[in-house]
Wavefront OBJ file of the C-alpha trace (Angstrom):
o trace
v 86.425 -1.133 -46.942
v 85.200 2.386 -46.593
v 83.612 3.457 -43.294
v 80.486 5.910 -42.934
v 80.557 8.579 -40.251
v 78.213 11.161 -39.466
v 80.289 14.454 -39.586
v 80.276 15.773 -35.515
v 78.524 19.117 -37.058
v 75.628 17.300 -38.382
v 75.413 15.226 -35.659
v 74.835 18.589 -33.056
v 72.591 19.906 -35.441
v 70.232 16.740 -34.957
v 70.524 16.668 -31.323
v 69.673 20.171 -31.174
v 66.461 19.427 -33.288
v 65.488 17.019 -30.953
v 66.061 18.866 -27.894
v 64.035 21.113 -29.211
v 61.035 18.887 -30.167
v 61.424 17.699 -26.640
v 60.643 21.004 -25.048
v 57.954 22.022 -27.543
v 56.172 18.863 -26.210
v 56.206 19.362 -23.042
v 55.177 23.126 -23.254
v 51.972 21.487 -25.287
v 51.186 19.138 -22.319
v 51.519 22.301 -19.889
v 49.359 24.076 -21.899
v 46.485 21.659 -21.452
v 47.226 21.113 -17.492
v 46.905 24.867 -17.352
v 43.759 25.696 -19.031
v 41.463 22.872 -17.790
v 43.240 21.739 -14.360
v 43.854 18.352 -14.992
v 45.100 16.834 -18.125
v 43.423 14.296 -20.214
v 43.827 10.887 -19.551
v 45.213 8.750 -22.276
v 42.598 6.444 -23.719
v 42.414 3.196 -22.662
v 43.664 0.187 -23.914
v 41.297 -2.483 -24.992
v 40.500 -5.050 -22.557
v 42.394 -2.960 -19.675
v 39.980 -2.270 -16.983
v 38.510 1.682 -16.273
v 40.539 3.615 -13.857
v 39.361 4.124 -10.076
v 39.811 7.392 -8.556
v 39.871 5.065 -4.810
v 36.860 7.120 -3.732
v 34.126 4.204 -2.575
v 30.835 4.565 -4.952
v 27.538 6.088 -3.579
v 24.389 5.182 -3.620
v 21.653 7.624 -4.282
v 17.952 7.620 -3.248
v 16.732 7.587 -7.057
v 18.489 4.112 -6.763
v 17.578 2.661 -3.813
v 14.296 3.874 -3.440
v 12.549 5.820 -0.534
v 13.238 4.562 2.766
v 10.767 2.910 4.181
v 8.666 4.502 7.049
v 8.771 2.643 9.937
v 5.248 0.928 11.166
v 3.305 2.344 13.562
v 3.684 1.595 17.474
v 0.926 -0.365 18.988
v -0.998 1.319 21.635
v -2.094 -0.966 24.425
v -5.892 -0.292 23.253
v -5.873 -1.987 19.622
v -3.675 -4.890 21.197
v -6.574 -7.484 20.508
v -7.884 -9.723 18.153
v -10.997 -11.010 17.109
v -13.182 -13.428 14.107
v -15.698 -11.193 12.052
v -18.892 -12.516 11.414
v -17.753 -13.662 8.221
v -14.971 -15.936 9.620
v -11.969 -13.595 8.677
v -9.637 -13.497 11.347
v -8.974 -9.797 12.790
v -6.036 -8.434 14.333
v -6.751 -4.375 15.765
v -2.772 -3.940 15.286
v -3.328 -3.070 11.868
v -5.182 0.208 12.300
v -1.788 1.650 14.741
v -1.326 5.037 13.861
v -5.359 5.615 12.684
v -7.828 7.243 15.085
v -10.789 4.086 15.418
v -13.977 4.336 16.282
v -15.397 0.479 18.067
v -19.481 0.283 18.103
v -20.580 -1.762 20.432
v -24.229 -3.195 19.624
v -26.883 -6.487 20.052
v -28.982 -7.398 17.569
v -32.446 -7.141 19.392
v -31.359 -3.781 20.209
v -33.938 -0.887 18.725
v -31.484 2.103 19.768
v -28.637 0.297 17.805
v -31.049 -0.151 14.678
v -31.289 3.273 14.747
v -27.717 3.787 15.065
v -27.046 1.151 12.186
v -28.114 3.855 9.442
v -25.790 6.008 10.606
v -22.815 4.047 10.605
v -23.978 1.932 7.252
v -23.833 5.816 5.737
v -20.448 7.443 7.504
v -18.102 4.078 7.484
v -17.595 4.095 3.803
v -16.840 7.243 3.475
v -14.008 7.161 6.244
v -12.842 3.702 5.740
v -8.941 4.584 5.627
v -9.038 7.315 7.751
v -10.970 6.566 10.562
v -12.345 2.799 10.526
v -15.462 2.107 12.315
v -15.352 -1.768 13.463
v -18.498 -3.533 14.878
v -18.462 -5.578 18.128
v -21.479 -7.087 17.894
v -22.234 -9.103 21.289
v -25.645 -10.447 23.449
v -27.219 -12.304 20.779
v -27.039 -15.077 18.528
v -24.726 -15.103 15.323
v -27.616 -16.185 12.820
v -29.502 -12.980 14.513
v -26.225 -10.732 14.096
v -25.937 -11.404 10.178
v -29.653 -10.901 10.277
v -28.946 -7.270 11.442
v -25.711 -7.053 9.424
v -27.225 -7.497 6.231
v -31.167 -5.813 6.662
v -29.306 -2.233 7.650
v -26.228 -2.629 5.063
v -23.533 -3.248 6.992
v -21.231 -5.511 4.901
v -18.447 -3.206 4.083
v -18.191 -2.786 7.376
v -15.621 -4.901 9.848
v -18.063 -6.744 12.198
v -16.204 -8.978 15.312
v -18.439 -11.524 16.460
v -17.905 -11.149 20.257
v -21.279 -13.680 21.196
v -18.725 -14.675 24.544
v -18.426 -10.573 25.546
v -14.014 -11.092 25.651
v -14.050 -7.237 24.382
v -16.836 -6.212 25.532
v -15.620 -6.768 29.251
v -12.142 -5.980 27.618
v -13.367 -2.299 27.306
v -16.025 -2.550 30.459
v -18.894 -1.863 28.183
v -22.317 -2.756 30.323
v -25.098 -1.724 27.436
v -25.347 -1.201 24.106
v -25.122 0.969 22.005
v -21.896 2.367 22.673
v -19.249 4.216 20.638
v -15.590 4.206 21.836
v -13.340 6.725 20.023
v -9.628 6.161 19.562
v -7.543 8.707 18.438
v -4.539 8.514 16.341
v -2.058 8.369 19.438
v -4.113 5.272 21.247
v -5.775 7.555 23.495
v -9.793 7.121 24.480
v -11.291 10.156 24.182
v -14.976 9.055 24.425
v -17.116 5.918 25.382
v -20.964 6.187 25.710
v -23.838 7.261 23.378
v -24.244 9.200 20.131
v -26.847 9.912 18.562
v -26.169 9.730 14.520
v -25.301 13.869 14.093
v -23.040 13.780 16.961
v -21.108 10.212 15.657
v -20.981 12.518 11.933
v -19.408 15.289 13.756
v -16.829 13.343 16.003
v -15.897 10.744 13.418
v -15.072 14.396 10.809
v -13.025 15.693 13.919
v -10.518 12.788 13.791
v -10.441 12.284 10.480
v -9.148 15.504 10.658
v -7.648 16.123 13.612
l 1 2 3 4 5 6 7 8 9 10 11 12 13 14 15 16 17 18 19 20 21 22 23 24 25 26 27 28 29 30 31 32 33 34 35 36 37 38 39 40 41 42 43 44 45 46 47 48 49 50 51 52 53 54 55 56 57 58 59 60 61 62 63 64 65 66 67 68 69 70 71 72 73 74 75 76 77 78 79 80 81 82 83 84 85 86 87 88 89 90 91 92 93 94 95 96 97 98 99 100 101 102 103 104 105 106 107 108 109 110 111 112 113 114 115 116 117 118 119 120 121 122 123 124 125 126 127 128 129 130 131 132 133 134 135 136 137 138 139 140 141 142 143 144 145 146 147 148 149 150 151 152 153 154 155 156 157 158 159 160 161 162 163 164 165 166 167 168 169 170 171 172 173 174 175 176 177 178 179 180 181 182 183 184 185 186 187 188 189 190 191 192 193 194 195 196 197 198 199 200 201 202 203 204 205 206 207 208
């Protein structure tokens, strides 16, 4: 039987071709390292997982959200609660961090009657800035929704107080009296005003 051999010159020529295929290869692959910095991953085989680079994921604020602001702190002042004249329950916590304006008045009263137009006019119109609550006291409650409703008071917050707990809370002897809360808890006036002067203070802490 006749045996085939490759001649040993044909045989270096073909090594030497693939040497040299070798080498062009790998000067391709160095070319691409060198003009982008990193070479190109090979794509991935179906059903194989993505690669990780180890580096633990982020979280941005577009996908969580805004953090949310912490509440207010309570000042000592609006620690107290209270039952409109409705029957809503009240709780002064909630206006922390808003200056307040409390109005003490009676229903018999003729200086808070005059008073009541006032406040019926300015409340609305600084309901979430500065809230003006009612603490109405020294009377009846059938006479106190009386007064409520004749001078258009509705919209505002009005605490029955008929057993005087806040009124003695903040040592108020007569009526009508105003006490002014700023934005930090502080009192920073109790007594009368007449309806210009409760326009112009109420402005100042809305603003202020």
């Amino acid at each position: 039987m006749r045996s085939w051999h490759v001649p040993r010159r044909l045989a270096g020529v073909g090594a030497a071709r693939r040497a040299g295929a070798a080498v062009a290869l790998a000067a391709a692959l160095l070319g691409v390292v060198s003009c982008t910095g990193t070479a190109t991953p090979a794509p991935a085989l179906a059903g194989t997982a993505p690669a990780t680079t180890g580096a633990p994921p982020t979280t941005t604020a577009a996908a969580t959200g805004s953090a949310s602001t912490a509440p207010a702190a309570v000042p000592d002042v609006l620690r107290f609660t209270g039952t409109t004249l409705t029957g809503a329950a009240f709780d002064a916590a909630q206006l922390a961090g808003k200056p307040v304006v409390l109005w003490f008045w009676a229903p018999w009263c003729a200086t808070c009657a005059s008073q009541a137009w006032t406040v019926a006019e300015v409340a609305p119109r600084y309901r979430d800035t500065v809230p003006i609550i009612g603490v109405a006291g020294l009377g009846e409650q059938r006479a106190m929704r009386e007064f409520v409703t004749e001078f258009d008071l509705a919209a505002t917050p009005q605490i029955d107080d008929r057993k005087g707990v806040l009124w003695k809370r903040f040592k108020v002897t007569q009526q009508s009296i105003f006490v002014l809360i700023d934005r930090s808890g502080t009192v920073v006036h109790q007594g009368f005003l007449d309806g210009e002067a409760l326009t112009a203070r109420v402005a100042a802490l809305a603003g202020a």
